[in-house]
C-alpha positions as CSV (number, residue, x, y, z in Angstrom):
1,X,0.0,0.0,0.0
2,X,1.0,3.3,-0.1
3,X,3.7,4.8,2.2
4,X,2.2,8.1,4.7
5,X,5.2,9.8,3.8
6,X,4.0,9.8,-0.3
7,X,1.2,10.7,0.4
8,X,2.1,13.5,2.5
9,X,4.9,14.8,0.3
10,X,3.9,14.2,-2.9
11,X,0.4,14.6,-2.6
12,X,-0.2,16.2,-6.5
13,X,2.0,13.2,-7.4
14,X,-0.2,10.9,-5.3
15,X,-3.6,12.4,-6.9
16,X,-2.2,12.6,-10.8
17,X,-1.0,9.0,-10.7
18,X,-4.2,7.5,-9.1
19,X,-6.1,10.0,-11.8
20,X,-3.7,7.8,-14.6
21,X,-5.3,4.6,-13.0
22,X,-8.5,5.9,-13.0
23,X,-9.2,5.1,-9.4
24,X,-12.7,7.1,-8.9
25,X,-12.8,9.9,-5.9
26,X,-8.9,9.1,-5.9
27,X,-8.7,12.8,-3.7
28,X,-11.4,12.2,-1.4
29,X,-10.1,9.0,-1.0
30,X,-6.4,10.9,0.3
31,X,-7.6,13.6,2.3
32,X,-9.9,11.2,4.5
33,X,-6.2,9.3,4.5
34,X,-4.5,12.7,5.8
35,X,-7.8,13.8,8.1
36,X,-7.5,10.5,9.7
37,X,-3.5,10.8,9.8
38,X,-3.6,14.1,11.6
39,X,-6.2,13.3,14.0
40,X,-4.1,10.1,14.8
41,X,-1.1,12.9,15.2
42,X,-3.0,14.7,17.5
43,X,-3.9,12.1,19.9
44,X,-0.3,10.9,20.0
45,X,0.3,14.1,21.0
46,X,-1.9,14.4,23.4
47,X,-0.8,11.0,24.7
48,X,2.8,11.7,24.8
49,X,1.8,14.9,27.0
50,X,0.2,12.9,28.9
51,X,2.9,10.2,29.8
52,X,5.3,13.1,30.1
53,X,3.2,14.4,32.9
54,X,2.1,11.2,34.6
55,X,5.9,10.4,35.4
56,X,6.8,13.7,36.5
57,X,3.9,13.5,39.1
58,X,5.1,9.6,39.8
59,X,8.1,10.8,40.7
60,X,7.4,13.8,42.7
61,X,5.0,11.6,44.8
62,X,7.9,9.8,46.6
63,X,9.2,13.3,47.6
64,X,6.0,15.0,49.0
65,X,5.6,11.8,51.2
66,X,9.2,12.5,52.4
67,X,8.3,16.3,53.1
68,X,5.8,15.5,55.0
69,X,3.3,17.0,52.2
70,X,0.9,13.7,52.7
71,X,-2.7,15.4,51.3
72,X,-0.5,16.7,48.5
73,X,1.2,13.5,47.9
74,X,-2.6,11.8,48.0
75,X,-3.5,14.4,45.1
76,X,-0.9,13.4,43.0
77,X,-1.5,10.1,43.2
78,X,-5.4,10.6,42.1
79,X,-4.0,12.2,39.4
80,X,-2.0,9.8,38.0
81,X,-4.4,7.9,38.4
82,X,-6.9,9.9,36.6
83,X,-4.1,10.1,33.6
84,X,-4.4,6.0,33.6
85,X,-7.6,6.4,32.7
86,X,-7.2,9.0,29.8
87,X,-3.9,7.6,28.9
88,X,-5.9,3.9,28.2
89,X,-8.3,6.0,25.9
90,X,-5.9,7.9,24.2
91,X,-3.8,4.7,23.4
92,X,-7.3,2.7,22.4
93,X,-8.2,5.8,20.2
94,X,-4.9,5.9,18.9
95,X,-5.0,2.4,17.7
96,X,-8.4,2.6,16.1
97,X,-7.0,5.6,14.1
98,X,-4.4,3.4,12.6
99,X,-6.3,0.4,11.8
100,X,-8.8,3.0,10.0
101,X,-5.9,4.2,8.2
102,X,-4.8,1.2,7.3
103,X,-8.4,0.1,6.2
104,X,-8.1,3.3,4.0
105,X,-5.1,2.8,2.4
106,X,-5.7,-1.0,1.6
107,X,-8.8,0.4,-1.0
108,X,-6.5,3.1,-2.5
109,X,-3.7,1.1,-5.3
110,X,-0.4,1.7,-6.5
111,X,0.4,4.7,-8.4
112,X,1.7,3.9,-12.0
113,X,5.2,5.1,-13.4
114,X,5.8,8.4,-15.4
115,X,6.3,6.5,-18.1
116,X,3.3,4.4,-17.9
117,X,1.2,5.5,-20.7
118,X,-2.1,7.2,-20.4
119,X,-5.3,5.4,-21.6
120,X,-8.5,3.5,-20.0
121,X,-8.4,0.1,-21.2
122,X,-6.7,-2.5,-23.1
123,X,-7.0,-1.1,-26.5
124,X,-5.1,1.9,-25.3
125,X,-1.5,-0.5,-24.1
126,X,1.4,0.4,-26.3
127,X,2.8,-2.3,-28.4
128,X,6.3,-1.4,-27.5
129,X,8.1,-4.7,-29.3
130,X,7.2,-7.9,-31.8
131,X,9.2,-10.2,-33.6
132,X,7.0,-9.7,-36.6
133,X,7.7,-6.0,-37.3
134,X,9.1,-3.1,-35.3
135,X,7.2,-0.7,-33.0
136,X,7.1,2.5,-32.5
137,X,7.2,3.7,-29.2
138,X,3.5,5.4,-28.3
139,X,2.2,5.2,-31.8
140,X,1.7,1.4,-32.3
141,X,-1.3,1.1,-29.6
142,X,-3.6,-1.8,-29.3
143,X,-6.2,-0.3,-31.0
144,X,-4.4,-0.1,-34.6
145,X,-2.0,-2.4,-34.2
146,X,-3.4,-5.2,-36.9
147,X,-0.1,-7.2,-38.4
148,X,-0.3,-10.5,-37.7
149,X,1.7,-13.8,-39.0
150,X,0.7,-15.3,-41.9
151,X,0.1,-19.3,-42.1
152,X,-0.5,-21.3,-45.7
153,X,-2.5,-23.3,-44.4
154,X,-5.8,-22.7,-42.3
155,X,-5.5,-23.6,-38.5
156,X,-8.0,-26.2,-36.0
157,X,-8.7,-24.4,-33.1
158,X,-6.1,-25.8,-30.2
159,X,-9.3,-27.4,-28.7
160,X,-10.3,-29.8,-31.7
161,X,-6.8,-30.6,-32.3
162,X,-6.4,-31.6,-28.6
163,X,-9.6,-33.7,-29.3
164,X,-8.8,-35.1,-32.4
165,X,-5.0,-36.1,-30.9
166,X,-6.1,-37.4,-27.6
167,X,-4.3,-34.6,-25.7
168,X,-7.1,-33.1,-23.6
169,X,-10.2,-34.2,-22.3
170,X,-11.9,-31.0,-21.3
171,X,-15.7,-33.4,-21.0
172,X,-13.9,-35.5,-18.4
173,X,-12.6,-32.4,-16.6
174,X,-16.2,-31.2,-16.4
175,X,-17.6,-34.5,-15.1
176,X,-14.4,-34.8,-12.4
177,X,-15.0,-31.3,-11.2
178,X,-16.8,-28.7,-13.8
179,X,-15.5,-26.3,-16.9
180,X,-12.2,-25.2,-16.6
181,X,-10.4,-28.1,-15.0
182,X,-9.0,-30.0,-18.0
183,X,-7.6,-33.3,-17.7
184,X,-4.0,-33.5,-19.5
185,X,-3.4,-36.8,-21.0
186,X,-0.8,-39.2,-22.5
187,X,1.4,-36.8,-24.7
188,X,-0.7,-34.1,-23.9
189,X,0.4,-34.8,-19.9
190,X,4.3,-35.1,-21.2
191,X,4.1,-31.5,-23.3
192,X,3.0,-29.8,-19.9
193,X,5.6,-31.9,-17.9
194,X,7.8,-30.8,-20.7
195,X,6.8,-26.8,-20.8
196,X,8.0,-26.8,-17.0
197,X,11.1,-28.7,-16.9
198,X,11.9,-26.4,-19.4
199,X,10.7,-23.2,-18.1
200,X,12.5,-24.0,-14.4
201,X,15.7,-25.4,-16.1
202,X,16.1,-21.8,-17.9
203,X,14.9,-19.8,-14.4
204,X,17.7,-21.8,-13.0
205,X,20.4,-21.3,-15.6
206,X,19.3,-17.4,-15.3
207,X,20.1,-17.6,-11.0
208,X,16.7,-18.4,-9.5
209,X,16.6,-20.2,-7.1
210,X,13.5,-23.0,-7.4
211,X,11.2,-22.9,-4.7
212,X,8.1,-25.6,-3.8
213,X,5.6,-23.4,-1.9
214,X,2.0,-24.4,-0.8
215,X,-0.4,-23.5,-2.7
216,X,-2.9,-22.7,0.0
217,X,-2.3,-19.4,2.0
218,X,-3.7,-17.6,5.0
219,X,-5.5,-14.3,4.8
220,X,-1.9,-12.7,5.9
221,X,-0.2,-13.8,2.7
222,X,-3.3,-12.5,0.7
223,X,-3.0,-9.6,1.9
224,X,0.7,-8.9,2.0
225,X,0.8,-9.2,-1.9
226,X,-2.6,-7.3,-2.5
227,X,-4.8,-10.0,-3.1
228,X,-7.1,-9.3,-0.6
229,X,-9.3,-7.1,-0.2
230,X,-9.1,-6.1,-3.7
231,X,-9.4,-10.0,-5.5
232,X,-11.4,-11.7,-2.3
233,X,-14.2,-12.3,-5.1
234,X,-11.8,-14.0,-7.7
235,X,-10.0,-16.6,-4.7
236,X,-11.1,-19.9,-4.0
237,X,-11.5,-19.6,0.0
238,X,-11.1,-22.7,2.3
239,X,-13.8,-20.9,4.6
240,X,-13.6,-23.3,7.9
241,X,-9.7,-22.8,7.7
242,X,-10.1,-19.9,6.3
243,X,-7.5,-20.4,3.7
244,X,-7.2,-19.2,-0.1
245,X,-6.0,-21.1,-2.9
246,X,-3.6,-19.1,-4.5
247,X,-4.2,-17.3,-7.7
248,X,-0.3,-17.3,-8.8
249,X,2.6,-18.7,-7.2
250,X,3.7,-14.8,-6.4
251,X,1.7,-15.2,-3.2
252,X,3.5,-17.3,-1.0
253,X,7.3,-16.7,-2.5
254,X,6.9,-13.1,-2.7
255,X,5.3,-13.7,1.4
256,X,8.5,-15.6,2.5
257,X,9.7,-12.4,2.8
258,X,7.0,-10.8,5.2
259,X,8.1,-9.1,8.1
260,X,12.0,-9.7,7.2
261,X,14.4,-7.3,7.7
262,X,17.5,-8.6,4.6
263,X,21.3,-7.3,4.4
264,X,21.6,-5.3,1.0
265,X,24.5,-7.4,-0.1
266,X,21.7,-10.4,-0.3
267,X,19.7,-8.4,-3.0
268,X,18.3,-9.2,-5.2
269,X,17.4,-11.9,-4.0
270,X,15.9,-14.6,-7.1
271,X,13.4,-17.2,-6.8
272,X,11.2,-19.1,-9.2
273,X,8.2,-21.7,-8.4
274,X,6.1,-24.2,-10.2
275,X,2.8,-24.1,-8.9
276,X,-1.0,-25.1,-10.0
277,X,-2.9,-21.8,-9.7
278,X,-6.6,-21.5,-9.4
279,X,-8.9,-18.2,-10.3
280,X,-12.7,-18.4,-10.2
281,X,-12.6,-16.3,-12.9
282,X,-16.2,-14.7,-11.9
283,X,-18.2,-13.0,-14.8
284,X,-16.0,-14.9,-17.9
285,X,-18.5,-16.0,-20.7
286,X,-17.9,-16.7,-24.6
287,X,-16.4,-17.5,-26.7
288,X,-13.1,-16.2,-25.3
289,X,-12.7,-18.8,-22.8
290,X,-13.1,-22.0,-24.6
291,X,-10.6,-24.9,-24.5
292,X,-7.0,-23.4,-22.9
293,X,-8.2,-19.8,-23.1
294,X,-9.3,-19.2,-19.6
295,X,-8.9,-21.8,-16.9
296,X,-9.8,-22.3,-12.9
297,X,-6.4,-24.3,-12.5
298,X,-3.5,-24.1,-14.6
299,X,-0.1,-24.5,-14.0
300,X,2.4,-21.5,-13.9
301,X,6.0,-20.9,-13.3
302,X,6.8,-17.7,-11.7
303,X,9.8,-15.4,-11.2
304,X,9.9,-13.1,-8.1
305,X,12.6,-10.7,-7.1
306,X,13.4,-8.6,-3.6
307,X,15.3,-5.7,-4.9
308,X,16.6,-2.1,-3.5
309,X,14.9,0.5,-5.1
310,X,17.8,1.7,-7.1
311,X,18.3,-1.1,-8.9
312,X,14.4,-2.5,-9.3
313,X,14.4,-1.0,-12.8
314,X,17.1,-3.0,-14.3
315,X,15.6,-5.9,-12.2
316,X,12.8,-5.7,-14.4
317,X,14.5,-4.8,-17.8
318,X,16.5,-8.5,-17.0
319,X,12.7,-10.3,-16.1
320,X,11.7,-9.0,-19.4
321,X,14.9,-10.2,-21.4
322,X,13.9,-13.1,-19.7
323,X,10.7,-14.2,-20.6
324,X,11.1,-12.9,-24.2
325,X,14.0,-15.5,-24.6
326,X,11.7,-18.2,-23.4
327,X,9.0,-17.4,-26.1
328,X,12.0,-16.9,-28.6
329,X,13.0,-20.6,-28.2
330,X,9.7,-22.0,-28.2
331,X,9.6,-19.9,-31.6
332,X,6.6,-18.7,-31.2
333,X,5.0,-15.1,-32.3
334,X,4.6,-13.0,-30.0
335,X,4.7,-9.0,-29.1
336,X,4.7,-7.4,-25.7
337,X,2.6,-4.4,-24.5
338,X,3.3,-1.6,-22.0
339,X,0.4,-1.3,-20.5
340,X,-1.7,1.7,-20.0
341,X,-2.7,3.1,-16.2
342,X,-6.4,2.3,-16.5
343,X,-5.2,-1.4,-17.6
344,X,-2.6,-2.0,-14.8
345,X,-3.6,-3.9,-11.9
346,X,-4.5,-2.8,-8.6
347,X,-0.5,-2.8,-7.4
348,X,1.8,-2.5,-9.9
349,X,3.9,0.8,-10.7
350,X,4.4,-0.6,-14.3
351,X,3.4,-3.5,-16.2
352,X,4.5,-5.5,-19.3
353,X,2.7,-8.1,-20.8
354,X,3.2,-10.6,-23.2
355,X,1.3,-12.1,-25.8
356,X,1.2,-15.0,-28.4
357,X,-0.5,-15.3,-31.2
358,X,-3.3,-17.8,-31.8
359,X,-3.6,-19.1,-35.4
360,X,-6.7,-20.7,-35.1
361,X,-8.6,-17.9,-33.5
362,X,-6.7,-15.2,-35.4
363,X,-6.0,-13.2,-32.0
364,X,-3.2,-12.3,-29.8
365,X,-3.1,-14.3,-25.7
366,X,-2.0,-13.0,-22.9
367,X,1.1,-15.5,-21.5
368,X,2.8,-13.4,-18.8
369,X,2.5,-10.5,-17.4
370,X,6.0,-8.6,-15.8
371,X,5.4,-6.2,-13.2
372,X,7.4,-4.0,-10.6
373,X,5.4,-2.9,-7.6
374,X,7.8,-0.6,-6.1
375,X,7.2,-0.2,-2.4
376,X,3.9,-1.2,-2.8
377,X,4.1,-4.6,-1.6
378,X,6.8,-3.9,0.7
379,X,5.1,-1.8,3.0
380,X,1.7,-4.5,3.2
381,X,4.9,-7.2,3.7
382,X,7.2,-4.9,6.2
383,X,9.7,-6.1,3.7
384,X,13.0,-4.1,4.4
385,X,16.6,-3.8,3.5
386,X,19.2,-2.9,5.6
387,X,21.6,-0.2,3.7
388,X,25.1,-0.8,3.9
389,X,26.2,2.4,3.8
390,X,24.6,3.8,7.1
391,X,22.6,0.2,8.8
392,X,19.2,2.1,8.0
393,X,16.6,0.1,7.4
394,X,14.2,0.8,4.2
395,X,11.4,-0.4,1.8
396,X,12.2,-2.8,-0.7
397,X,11.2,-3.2,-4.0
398,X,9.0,-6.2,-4.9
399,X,8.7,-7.8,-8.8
400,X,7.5,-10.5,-10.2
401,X,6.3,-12.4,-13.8
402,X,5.0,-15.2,-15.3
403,X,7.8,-17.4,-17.2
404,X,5.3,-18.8,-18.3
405,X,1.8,-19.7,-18.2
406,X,1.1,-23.0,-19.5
407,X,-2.4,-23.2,-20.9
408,X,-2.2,-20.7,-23.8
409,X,0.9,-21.3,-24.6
410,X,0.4,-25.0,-25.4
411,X,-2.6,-23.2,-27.3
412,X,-0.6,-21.3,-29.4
413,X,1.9,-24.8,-30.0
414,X,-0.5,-26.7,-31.2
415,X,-2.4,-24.0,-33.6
416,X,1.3,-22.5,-34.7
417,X,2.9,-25.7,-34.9
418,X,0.3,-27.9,-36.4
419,X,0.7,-29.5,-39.7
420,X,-1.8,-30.2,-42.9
421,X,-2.4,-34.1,-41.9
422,X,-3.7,-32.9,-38.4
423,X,-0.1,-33.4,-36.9
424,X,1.6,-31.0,-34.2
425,X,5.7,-30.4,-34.6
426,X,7.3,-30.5,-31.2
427,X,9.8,-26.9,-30.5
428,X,12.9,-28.3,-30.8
429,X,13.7,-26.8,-27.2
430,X,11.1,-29.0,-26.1
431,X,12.3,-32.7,-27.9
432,X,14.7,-33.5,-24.7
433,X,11.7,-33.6,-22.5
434,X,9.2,-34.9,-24.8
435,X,11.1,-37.9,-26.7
436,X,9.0,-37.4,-29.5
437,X,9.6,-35.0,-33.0
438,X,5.9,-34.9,-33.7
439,X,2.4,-35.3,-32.1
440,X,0.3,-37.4,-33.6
């Protein structure tokens, strides 16, 4: 969430960037932040005056009873006692200030970068690269941007080819548990099994360090990463644990980190996880969620980083290197997007996502998404660094990406990669893992 200190300093800042995320009444939203902040200040205030008193009179007690001064001593003593009372009120007060505040703050999101463009939804992201033409920076928007690859041959949909090849049983998933739980099979099983040995043995060749985490958090670890309140809706909830499956395997890696103070020659710190994520995905209809295109449980891998905050951007320039190289191998088409403030999410600073192209469906998937949250996160976590320059302690930088998500991009393999005679080619990056050349 956002820091007091932004708010307070940069308050124009704080109003123009939640304007560029068009958060509605972002300004009444702030001042009831600051009218509740200074009222806090006052009672502290009040408080601390309070205190200061009360041991003054404590200790002049014990020197009126040696004076002799016993009715004045007694007096004293009421008083004190008196302050208890106000003292326990004040401090009560005090504390239901800050848990307002904090109430406040956890509706308000993250402010976007400078350089996050302006626009209110997905048709206004930039396309700021492609490997099927070059971009230019802030012209090439969503909404014009039409070149696509061409293919000789006309493309099954990835959902009749799956059919037709015996890869995925999406009738069986919705008799085992409903739509949206697929059931992988045979070589359709061993091209998922090989997407993530693939996608962890290149996180590991690039210094992450693999992590297994659960993939059922507390309400803590929702809420240090931003999840909740704002996606409560959207998270399967264990409600007699109360525990939340977790929507992406950011949650509990980016939470090992919660309430940890780390030495700044530790960062950044690197991790990566394969988990199984799960999204209700409320309110998704159409045609734009058959087969692969939108799922309840998928599997992901996901690259996190704990970074000092001068050095987050070129944390996130190496992330997106990253996950571009990974597409580049599979040799896939693909182009990534800088996405505009009424598009971001609810915590990021700035976001890139990246998208393949679907043959079949003639339209462009979303397969990652690479975000820096700033102190956003940090300050929900109490995630600090300690400088080594001066032992101060200070907000870190959070980031984190998909590298990959499996289900559309073994969409886009078997639309881009299939053949004439029904057939699917196998990337060669992939061959090790699956032992085949071709699906058939």
């Amino acid at each position: 969430m956002l820091t007091l200190k932004l708010i307070t300093e940069q308050y124009d800042r704080v109003i123009a960037g939640l304007n560029k995320k068009h958060f509605k009444g972002a300004k009444e939203a702030i001042d009831a932040v600051i009218a509740k902040d200074q009222e806090r200040r006052a009672t502290q205030k009040e408080l601390d005056e309070n205190l200061a008193k009360s041991n003054q009179l404590a200790k002049s007690i014990g020197a009126l009873m040696k004076e002799g001064k016993k009715a004045e001593a007694e007096e004293a003593k009421a008083e004190v006692a008196a302050l208890k009372g106000t003292n326990k009120q004040l401090d009560d007060k005090k504390s239901e200030l800050e848990q307002e505040i904090n109430n406040l703050l956890c509706q308000i999101p993250n402010i976007p970068y400078d350089e996050v463009p302006e626009g209110t939804c997905a048709e206004d992201n930039w396309v700021v690269k492609s490997n099927l033409k070059e971009c230019v920076l802030g012209q090439d928007t969503v909404g014009n941007w039409t070149v696509n690859p061409d293919y000789p041959n006309a493309k099954l949909p990835h959902w009749e080819v799956a059919k037709n090849l015996n890869l995925i049983d999406f009738d069986l998933g919705v008799k085992i548990t409903g739509a949206g739980f697929p059931v992988y099979r045979g070589l359709g099983a061993r091209l998922q099994r090989a997407l993530i040995n693939f996608f962890l043995t290149e996180a590991g060749k690039a210094g992450y360090e693999e992590i297994m985490p659960p993939t059922v958090v507390n309400k803590d670890s929702g809420y240090g990463t931003g999840q909740l309140p704002d996606k409560e809706g959207q998270m399967y909830h264990c409600e007699v644990d109360d525990f939340y499956l977790i929507p992406t395997a950011e949650v509990p890696v980016t939470n090992i980190y919660r309430d940890v103070i780390i030495d700044e020659k530790d960062l950044p710190i690197k991790n990566c996880a394969y988990t199984e994520c799960f999204r209700r995905e409320a309110g998704s209809y159409g045609k734009e969620v058959r087969g692969l295109n939108r799922l309840h449980e998928f599997s992901k891998i996901e690259i996190v980083r704990i970074d000092t905050p001068d050095h987050s951007a070129e944390s996130h320039k190496e992330m997106l290197a990253h996950v571009e190289g990974l597409l580049q191998k599979l040799g896939l088409p693909y182009r990534i997007l800088r996405l505009c403030g009424g598009d971001q999410s609810f915590t990021s600073s700035i976001c890139y996502d990246f998208e393949v192209y679907s043959a079949a469906q003639k339209r462009w998937l979303e397969v990652s998404s690479v975000s820096n949250f700033d102190t956003y996160q940090a300050n929900r976590l109490k995630c600090r660094y300690r400088r080594a320059d001066n032992k101060k302690t200070e907000l870190c930088h959070t980031l984190n990406g998909s590298a990959l998500a499996l289900p559309r991009i073994v969409a886009a393999i078997l639309e881009d990669y299939q053949q004439a005679d029904g057939t699917v080619l196998v990337p060669e990056v992939l061959k090790p893992w699956m032992g085949v050349d071709v699906i058939k």
